[in-house]
Residue frames as a rotation matrix with the C-alpha (Angstrom) as fourth column:
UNK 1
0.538 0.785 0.307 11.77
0.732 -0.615 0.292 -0.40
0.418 0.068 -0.906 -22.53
UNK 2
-0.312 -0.079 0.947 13.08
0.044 -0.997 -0.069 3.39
0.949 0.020 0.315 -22.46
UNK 3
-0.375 0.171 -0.911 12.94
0.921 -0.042 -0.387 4.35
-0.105 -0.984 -0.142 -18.29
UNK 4
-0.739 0.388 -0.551 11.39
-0.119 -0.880 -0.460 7.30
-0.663 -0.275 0.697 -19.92
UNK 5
-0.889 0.407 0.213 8.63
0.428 0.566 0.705 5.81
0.166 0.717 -0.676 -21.79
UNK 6
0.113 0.869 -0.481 5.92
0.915 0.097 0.392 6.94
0.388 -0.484 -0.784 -19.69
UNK 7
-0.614 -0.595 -0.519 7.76
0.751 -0.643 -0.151 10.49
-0.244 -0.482 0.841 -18.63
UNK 8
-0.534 0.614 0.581 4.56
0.181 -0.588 0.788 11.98
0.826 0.526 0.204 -19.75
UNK 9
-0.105 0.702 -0.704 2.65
0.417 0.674 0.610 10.62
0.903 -0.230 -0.364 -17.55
UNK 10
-0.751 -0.269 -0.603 2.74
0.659 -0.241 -0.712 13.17
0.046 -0.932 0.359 -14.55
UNK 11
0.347 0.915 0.206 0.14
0.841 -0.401 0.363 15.30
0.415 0.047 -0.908 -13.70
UNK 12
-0.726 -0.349 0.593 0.76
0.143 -0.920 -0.365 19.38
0.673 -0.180 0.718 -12.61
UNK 13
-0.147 0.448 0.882 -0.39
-0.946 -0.325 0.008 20.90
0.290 -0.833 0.471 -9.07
UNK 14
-0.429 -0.108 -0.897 -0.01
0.241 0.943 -0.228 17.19
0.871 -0.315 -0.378 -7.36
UNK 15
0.429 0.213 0.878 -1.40
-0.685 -0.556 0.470 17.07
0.588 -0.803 -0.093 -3.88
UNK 16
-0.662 -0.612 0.432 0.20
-0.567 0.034 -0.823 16.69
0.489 -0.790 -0.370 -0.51
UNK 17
-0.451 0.371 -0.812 -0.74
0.706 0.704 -0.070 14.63
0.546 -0.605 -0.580 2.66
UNK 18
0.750 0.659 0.059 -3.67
0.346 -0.466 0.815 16.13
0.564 -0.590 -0.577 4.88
UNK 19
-0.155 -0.819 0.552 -1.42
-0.388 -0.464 -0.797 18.40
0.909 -0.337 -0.246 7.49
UNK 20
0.644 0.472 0.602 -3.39
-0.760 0.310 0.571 16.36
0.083 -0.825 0.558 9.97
UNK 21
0.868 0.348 -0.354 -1.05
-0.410 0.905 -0.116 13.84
0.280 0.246 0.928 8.91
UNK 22
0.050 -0.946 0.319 2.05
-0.999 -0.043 0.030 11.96
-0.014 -0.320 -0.947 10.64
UNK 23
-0.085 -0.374 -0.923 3.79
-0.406 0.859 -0.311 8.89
0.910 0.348 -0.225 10.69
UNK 24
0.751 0.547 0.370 3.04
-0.515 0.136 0.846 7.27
0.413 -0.826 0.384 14.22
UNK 25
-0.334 -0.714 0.615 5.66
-0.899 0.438 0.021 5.64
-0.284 -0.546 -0.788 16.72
UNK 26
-0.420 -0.073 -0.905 6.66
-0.703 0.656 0.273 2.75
0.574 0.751 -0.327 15.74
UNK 27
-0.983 0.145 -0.116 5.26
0.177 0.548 -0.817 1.04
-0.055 -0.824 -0.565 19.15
UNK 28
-0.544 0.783 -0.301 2.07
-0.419 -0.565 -0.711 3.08
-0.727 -0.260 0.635 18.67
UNK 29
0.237 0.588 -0.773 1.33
-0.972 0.153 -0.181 0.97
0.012 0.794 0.608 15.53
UNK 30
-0.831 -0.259 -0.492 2.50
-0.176 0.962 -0.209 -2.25
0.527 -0.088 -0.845 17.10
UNK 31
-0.854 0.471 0.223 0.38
0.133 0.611 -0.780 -2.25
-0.504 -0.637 -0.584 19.62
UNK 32
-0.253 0.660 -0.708 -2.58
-0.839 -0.514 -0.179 -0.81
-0.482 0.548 0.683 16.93
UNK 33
-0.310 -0.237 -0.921 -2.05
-0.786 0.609 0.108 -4.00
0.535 0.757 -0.374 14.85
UNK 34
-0.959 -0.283 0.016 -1.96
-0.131 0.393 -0.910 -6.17
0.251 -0.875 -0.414 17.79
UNK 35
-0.621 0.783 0.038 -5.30
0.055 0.092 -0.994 -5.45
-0.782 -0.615 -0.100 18.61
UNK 36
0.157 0.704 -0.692 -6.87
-0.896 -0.193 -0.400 -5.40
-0.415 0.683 0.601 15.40
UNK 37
0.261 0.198 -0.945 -5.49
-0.637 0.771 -0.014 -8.76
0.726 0.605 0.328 14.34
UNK 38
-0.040 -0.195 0.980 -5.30
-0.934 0.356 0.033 -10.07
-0.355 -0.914 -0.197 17.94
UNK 39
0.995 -0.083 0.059 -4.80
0.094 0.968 -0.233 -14.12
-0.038 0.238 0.971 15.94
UNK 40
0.427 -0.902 -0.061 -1.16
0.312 0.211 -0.926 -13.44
0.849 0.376 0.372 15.06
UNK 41
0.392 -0.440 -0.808 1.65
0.919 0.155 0.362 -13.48
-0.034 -0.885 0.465 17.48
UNK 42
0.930 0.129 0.344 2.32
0.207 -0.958 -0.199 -10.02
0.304 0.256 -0.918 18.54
UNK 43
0.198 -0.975 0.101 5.98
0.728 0.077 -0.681 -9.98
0.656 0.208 0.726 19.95
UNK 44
0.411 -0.030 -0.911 8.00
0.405 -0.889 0.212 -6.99
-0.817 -0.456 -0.353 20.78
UNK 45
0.999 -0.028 0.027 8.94
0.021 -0.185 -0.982 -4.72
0.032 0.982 -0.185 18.10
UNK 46
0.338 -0.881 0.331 12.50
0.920 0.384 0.080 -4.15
-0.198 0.278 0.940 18.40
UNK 47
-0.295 -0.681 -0.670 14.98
0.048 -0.711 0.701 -1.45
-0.954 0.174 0.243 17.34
UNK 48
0.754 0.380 0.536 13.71
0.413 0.361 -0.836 -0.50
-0.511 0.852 0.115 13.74
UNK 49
0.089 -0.538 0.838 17.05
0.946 0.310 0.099 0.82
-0.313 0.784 0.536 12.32
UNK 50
-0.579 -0.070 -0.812 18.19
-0.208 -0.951 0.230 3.81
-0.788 0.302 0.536 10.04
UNK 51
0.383 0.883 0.271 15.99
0.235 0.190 -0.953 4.16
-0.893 0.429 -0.135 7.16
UNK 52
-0.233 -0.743 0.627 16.90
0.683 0.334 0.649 3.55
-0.692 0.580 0.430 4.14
UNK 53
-0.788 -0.563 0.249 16.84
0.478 -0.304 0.824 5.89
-0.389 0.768 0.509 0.96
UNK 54
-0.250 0.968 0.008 13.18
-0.144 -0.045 0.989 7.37
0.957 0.246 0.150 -0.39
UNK 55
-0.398 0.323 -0.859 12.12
0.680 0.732 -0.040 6.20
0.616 -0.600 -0.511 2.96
UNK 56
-0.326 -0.021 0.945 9.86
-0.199 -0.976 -0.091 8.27
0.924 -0.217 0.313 5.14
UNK 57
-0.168 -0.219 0.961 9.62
-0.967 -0.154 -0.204 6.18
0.193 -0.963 -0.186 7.90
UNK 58
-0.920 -0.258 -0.295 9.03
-0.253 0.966 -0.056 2.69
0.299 0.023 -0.954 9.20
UNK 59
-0.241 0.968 0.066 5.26
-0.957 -0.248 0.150 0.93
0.161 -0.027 0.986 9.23
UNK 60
-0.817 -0.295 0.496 4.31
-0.461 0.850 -0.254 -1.88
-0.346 -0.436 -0.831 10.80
UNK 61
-0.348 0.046 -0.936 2.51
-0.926 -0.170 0.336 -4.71
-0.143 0.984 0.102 8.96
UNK 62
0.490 0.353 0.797 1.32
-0.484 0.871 -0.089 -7.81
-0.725 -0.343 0.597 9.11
UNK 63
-0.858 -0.499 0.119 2.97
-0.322 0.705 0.632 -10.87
-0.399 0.504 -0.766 7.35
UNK 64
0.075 0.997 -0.011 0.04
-0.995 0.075 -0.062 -11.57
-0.061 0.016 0.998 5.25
UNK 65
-0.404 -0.446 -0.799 1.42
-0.499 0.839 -0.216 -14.83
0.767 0.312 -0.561 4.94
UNK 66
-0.951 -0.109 0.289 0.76
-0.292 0.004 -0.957 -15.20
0.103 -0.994 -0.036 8.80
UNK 67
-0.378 0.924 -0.064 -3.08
-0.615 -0.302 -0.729 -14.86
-0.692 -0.236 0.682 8.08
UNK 68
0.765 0.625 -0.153 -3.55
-0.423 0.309 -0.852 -16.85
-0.485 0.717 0.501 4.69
UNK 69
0.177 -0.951 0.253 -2.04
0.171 0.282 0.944 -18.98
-0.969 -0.124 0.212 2.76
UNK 70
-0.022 -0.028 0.999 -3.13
0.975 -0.220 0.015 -17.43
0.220 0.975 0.032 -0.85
UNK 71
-0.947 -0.167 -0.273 -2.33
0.209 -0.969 -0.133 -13.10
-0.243 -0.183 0.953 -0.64
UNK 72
-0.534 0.846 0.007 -6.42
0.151 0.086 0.985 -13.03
0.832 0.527 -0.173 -1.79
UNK 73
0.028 0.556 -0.830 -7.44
0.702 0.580 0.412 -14.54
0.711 -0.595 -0.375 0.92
UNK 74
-0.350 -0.500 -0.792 -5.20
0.882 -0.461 -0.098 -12.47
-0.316 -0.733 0.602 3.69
UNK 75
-0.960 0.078 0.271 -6.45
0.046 -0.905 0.423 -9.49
0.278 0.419 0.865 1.36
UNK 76
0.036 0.992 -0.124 -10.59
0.050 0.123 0.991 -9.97
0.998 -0.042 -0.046 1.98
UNK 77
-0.039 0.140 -0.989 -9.33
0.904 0.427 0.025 -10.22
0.426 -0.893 -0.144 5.56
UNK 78
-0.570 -0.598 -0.564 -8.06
0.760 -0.644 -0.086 -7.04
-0.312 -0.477 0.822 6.15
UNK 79
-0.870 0.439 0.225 -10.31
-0.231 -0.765 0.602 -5.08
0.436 0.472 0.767 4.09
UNK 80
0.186 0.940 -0.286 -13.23
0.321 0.217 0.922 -6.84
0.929 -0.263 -0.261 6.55
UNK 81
0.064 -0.045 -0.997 -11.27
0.967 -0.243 0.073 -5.83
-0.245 -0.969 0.028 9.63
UNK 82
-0.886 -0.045 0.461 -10.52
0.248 -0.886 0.391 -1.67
0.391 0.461 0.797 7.25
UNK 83
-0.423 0.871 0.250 -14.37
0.019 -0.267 0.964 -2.13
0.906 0.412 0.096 6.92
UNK 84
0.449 0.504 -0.738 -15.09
0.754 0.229 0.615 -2.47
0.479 -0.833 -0.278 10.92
UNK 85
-0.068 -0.521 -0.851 -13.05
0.870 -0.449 0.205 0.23
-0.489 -0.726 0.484 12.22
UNK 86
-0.780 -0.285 -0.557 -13.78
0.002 -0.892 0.453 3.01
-0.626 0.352 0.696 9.30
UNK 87
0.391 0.849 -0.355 -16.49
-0.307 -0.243 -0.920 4.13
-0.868 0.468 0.166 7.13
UNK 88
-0.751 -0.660 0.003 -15.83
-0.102 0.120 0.987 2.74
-0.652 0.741 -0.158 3.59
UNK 89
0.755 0.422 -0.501 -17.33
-0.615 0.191 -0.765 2.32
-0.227 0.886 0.404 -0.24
UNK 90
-0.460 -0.831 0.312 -15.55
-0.509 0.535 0.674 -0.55
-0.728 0.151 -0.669 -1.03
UNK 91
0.700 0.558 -0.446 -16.04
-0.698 0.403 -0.592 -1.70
-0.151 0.726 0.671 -4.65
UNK 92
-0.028 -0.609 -0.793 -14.35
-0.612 0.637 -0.468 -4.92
0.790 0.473 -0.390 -6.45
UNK 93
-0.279 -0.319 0.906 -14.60
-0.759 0.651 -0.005 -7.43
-0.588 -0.689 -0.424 -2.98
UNK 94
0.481 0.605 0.634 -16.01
-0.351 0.796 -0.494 -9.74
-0.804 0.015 0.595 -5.29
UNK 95
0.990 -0.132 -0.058 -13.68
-0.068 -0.071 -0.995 -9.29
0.127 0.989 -0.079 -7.70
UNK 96
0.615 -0.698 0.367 -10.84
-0.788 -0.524 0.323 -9.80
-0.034 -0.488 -0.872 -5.82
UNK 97
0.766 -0.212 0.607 -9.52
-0.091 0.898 0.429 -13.30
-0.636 -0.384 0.669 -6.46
UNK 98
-0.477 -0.831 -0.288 -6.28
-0.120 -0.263 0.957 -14.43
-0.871 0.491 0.026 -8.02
UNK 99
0.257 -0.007 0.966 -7.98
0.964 -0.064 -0.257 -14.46
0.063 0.998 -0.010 -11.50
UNK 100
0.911 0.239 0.336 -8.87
0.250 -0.968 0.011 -10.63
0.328 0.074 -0.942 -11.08
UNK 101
0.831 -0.357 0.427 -5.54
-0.506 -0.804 0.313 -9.34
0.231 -0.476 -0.849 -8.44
UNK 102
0.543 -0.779 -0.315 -2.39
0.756 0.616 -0.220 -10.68
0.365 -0.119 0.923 -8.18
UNK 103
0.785 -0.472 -0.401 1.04
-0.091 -0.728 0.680 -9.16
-0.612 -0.498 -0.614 -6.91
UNK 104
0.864 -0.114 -0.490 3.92
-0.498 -0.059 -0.865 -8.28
0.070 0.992 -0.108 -8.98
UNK 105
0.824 -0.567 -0.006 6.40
0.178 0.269 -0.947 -9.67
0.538 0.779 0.323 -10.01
UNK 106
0.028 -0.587 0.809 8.81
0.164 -0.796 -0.583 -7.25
0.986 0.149 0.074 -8.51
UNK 107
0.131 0.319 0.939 6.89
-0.916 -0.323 0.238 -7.00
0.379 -0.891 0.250 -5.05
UNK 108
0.835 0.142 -0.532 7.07
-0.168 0.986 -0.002 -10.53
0.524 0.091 0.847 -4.91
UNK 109
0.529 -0.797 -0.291 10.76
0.511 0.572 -0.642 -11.15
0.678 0.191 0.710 -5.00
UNK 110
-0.383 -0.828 0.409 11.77
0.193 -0.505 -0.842 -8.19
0.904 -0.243 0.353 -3.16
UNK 111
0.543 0.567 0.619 8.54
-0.750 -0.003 0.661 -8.08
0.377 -0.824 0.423 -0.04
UNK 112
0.915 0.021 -0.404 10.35
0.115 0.944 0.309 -11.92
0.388 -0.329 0.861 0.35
UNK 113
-0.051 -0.945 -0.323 13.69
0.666 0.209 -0.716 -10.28
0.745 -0.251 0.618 1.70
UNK 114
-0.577 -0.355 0.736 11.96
-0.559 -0.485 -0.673 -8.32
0.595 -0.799 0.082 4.53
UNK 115
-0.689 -0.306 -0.657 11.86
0.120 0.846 -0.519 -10.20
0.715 -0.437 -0.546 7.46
UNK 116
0.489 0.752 -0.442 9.26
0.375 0.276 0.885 -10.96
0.787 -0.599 -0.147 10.11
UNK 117
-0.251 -0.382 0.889 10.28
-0.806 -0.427 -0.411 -9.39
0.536 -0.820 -0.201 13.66
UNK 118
-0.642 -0.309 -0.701 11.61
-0.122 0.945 -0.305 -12.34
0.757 -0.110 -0.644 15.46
UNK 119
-0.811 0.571 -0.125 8.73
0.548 0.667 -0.506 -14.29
-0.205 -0.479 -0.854 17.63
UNK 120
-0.537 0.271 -0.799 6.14
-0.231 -0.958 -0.170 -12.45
-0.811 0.094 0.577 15.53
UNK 121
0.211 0.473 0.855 3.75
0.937 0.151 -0.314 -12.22
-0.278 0.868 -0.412 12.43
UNK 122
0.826 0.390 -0.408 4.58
0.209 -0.883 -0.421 -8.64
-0.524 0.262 -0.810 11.97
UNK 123
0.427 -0.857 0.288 6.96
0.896 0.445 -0.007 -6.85
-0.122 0.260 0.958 9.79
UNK 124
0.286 -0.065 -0.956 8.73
0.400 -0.898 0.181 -3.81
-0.871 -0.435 -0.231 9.73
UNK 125
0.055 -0.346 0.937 8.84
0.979 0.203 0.018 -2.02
-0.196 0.916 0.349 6.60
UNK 126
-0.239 -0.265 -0.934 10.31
0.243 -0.948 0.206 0.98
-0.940 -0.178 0.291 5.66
UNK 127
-0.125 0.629 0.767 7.92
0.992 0.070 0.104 2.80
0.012 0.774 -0.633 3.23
UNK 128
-0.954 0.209 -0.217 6.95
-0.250 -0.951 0.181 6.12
-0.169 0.227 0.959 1.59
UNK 129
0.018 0.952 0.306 2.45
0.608 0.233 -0.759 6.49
-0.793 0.200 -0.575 1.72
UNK 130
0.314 0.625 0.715 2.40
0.919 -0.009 -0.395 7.92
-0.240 0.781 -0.577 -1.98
UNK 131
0.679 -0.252 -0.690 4.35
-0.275 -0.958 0.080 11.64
-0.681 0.135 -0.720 -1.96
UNK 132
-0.518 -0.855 0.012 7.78
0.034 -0.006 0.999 10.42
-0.854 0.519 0.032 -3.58
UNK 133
-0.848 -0.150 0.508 5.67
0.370 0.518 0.771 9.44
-0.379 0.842 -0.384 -6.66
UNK 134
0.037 0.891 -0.453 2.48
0.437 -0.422 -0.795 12.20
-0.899 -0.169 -0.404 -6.51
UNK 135
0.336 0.281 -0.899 0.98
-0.646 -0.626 -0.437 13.30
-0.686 0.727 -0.029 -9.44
UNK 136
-0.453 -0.653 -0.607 2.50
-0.827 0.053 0.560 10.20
-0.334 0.756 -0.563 -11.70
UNK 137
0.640 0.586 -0.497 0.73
-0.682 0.731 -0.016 7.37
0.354 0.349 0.867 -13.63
UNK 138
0.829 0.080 0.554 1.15
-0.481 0.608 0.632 4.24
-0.286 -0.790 0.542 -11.84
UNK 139
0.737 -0.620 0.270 3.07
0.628 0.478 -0.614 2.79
0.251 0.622 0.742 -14.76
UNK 140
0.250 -0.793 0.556 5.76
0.012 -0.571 -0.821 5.74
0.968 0.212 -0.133 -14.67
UNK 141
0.494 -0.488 0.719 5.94
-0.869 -0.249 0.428 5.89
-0.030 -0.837 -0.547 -10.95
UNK 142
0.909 -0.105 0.403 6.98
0.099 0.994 0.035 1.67
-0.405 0.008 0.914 -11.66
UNK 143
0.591 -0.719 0.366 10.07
0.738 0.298 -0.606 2.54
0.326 0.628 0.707 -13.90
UNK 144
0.162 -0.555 0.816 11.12
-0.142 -0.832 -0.537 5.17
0.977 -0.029 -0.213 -11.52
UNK 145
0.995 0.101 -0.004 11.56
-0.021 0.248 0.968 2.95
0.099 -0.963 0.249 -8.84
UNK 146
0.147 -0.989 0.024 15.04
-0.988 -0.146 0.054 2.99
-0.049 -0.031 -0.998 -7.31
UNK 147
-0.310 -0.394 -0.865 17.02
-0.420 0.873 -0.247 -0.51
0.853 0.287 -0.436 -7.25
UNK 148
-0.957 -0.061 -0.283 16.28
0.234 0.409 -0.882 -1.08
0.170 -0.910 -0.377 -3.67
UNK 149
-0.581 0.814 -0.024 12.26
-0.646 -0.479 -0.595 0.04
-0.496 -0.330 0.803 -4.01
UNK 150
-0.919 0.380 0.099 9.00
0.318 0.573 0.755 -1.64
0.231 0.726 -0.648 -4.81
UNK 151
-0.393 0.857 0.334 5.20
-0.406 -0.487 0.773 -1.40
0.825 0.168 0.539 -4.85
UNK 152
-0.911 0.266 0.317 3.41
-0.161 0.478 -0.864 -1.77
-0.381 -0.837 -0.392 -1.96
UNK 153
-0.665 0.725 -0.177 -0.10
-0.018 0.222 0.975 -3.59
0.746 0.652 -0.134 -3.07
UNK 154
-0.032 0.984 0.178 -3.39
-0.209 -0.180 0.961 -3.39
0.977 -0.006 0.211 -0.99
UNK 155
0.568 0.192 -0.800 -3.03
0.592 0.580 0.560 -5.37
0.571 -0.792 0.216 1.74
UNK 156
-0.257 -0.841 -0.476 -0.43
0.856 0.031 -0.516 -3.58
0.449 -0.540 0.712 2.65
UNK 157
-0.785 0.124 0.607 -1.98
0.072 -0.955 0.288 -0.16
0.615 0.270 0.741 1.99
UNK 158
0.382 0.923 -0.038 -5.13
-0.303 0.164 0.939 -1.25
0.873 -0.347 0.342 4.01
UNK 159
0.380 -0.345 -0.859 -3.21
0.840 0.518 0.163 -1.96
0.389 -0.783 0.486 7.01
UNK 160
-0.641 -0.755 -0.138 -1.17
0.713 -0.520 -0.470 1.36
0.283 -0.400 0.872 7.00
UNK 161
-0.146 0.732 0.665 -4.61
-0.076 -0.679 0.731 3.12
0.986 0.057 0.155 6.64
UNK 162
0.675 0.497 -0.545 -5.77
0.417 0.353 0.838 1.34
0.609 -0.793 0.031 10.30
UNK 163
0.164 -0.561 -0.811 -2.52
0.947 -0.139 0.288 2.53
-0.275 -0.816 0.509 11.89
UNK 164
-0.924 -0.234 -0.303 -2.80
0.196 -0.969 0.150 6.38
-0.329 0.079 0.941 10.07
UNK 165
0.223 0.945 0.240 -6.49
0.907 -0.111 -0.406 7.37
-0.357 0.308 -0.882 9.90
UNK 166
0.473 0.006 -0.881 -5.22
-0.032 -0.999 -0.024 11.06
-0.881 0.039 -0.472 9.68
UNK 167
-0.713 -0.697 0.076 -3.61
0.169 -0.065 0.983 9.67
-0.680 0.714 0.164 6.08
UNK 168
-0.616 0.722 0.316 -7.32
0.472 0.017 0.881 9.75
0.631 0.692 -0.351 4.52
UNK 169
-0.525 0.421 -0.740 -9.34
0.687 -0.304 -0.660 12.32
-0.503 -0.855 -0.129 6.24
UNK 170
-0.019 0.417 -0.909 -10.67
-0.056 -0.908 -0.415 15.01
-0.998 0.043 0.041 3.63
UNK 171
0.720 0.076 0.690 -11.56
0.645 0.293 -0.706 15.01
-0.256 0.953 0.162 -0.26
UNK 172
0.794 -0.601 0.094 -8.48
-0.297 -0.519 -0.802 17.91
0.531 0.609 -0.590 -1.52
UNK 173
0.244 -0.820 0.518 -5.15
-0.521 0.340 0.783 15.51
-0.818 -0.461 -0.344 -0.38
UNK 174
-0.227 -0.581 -0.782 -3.26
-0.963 0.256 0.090 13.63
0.148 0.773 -0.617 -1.87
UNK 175
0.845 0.510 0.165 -4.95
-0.521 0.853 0.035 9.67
-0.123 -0.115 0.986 -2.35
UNK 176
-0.280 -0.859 0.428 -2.53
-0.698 0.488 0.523 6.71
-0.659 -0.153 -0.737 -2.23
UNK 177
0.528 -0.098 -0.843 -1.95
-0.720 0.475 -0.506 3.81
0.450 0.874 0.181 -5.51
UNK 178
0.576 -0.200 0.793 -1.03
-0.473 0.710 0.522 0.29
-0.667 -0.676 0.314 -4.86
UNK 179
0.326 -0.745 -0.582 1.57
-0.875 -0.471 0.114 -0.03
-0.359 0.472 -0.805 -6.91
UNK 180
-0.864 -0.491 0.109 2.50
-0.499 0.865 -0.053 -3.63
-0.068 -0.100 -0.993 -6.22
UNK 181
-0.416 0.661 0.624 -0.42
0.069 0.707 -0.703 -5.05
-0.907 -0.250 -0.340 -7.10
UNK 182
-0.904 0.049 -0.424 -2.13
-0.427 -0.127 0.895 -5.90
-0.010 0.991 0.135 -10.62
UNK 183
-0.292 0.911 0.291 -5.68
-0.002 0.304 -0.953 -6.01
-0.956 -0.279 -0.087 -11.37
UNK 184
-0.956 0.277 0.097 -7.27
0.106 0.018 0.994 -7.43
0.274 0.961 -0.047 -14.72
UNK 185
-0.486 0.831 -0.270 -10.96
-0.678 -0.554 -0.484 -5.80
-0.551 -0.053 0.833 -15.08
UNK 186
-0.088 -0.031 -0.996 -11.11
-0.962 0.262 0.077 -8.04
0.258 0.965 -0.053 -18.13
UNK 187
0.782 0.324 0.533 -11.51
-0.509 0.826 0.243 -11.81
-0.361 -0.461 0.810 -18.71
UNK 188
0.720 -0.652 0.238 -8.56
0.495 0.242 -0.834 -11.97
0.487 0.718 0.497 -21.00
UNK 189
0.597 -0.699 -0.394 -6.68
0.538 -0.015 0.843 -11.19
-0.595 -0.715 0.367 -17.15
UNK 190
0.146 -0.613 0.777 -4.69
0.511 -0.626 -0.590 -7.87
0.847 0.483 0.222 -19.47
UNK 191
0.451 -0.302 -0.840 -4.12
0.716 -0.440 0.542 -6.65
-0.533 -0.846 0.018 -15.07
UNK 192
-0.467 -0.246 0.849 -3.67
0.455 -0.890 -0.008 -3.17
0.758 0.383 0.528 -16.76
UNK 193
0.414 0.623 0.664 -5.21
-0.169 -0.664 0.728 -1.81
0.895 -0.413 -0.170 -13.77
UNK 194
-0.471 -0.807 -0.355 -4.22
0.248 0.265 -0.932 -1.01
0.846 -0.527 0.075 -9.77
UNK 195
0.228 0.829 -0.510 -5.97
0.787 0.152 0.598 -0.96
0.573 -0.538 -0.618 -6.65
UNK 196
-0.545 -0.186 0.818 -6.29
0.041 -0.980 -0.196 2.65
0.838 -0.074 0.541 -5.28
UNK 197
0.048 0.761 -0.647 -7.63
0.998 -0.063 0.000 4.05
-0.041 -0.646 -0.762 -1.75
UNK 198
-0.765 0.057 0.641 -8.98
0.121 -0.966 0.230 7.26
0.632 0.253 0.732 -1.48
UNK 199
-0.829 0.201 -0.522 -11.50
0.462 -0.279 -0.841 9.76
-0.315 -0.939 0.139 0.44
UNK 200
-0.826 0.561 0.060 -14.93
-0.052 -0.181 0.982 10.21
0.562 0.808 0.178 -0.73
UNK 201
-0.069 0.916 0.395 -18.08
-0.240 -0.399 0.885 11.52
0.968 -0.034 0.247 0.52
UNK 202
0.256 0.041 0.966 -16.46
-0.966 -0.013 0.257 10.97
0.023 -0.999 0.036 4.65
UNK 203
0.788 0.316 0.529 -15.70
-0.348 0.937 -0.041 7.68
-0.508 -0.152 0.848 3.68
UNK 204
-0.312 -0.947 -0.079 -12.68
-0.455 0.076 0.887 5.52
-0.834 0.312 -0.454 2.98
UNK 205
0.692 0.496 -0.525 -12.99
-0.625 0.047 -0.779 4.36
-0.361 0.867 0.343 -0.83
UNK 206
-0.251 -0.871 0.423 -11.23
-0.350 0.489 0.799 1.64
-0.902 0.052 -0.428 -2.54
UNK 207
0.603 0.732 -0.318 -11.14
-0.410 -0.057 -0.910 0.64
-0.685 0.679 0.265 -6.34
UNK 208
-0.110 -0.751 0.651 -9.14
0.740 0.375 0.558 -0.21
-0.663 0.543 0.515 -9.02
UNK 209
0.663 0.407 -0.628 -8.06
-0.218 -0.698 -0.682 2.38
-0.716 0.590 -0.374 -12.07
UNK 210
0.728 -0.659 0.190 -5.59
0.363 0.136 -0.922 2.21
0.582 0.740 0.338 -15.64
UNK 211
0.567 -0.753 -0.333 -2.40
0.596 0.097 0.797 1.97
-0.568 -0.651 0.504 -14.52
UNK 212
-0.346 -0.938 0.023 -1.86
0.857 -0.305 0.416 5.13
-0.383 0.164 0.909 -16.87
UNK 213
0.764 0.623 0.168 -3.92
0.453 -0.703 0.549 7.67
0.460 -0.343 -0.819 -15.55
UNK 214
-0.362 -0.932 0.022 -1.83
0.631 -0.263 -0.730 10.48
0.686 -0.251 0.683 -14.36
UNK 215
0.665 0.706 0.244 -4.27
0.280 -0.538 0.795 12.16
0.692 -0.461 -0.555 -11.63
UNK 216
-0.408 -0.801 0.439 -2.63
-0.205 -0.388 -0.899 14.96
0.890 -0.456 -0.005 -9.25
UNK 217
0.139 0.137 0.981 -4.82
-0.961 -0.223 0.167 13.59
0.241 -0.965 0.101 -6.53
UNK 218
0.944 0.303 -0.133 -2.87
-0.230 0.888 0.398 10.23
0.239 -0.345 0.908 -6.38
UNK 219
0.077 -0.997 0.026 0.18
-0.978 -0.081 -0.192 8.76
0.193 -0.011 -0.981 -5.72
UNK 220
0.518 -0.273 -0.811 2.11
0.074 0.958 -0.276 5.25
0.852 0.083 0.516 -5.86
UNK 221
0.801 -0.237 0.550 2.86
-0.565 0.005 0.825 4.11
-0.198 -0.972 -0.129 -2.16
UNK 222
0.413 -0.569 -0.711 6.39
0.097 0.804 -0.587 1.55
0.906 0.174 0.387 -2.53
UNK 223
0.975 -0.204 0.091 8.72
-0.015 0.346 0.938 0.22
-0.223 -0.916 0.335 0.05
UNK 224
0.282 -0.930 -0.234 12.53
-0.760 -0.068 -0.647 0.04
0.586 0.360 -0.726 0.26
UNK 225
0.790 -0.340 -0.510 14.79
0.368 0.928 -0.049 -2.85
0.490 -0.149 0.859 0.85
UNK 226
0.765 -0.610 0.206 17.45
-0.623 -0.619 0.478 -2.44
-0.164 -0.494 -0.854 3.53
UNK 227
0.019 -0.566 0.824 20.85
-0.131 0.816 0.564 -4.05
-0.991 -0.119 -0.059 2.69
């Protein structure tokens, strides 16, 4: 497949992050985590490094691994601890299981070479929340990943929300795409679709949409490998 196959697929007048909106110390979202999944072993964070390429800063994460041993499972958690700490419309929880959501491919192989922060469950991960790739259809922001980038899928995206509330705060911003993640609507599992948060009526909002929808009020969140 042509890395411009999809080069349609972009939408004009894209929007931006809320100006309310900043990346938090990297301690300030340890200790944020920490207390929202107070089961996993919280550590100390550590030196987080130069940041690599695309990167706009470093976000701290649970290992969903840490929490579950199927990425489902560890998903329903987090989106019950999302749902206690924020207003939400959360559609598809029932619909969330590996028939329906899986992770790709891609996120797989490349989420499994960043490490855990030694005596921890957490990980540091050095991520862009949806600008690099605003205004493109999920599919095209996918073939315009660099070598060293991938999707970041729900769980992840539902964590970074708890440590940046000021990333979803107002309906004319710029919503975030979960790139790394595949969702089949269908019973014939065709995961042509991607799980999406957004702002909507004061309330965080979470769904699933065609993964070739160019809309200028999203964007594909991904991560970058360091090394």
């Amino acid at each position: 497949m042509s890395q411009l196959a999809f080069a349609g697929e972009e939408a004009t007048n894209p929007r931006a992050y809320p100006a309310s909106y900043r990346a938090r110390p990297v301690g300030e979202q340890w200790a944020t985590v920490s207390a929202l999944f107070p089961q996993l072993r919280a550590g100390e964070p550590g030196p987080a490094g130069h940041l690599p390429d695309g990167a706009e800063a470093w976000f701290v994460v649970p290992d969903w691994r840490a929490l579950a041993p199927v990425y489902n499972t560890a998903l329903a958690q987090a989106m019950a601890v999302l749902a206690r700490v924020r207003e939400t419309s959360l559609s598809r929880l029932d619909r969330l299981g590996p028939d329906r959501l899986r992770q790709s491919e891609r996120t797989v192989a490349m989420a499994a070479r960043v490490p855990r922060v030694p005596g921890s469950d957490f990980l540091l991960v050095p991520a862009q929340f949806g600008a690099r790739h605003r205004g493109r259809s999920i599919r095209h922001s996918r073939e315009l990943f660099a070598s060293h980038e991938y999707g970041l899928g729900a769980f992840a995206l539902a964590c970074m929300v708890m440590t940046h509330p000021e990333r979803l705060v107002q309906a004319e911003q710029l919503y975030v795409d979960g790139a790394g993640d595949e969702y089949s609507a269908s019973d014939e599992e065709q995961y042509s679709e991607a799980p999406f948060f957004r702002f909507l009526d004061g309330r965080i909002g979470f769904g699933t949409s065609w993964i070739g929808y160019a809309d200028p009020f999203f964007g594909s969140a991904s991560a970058f490998v360091v090394g």
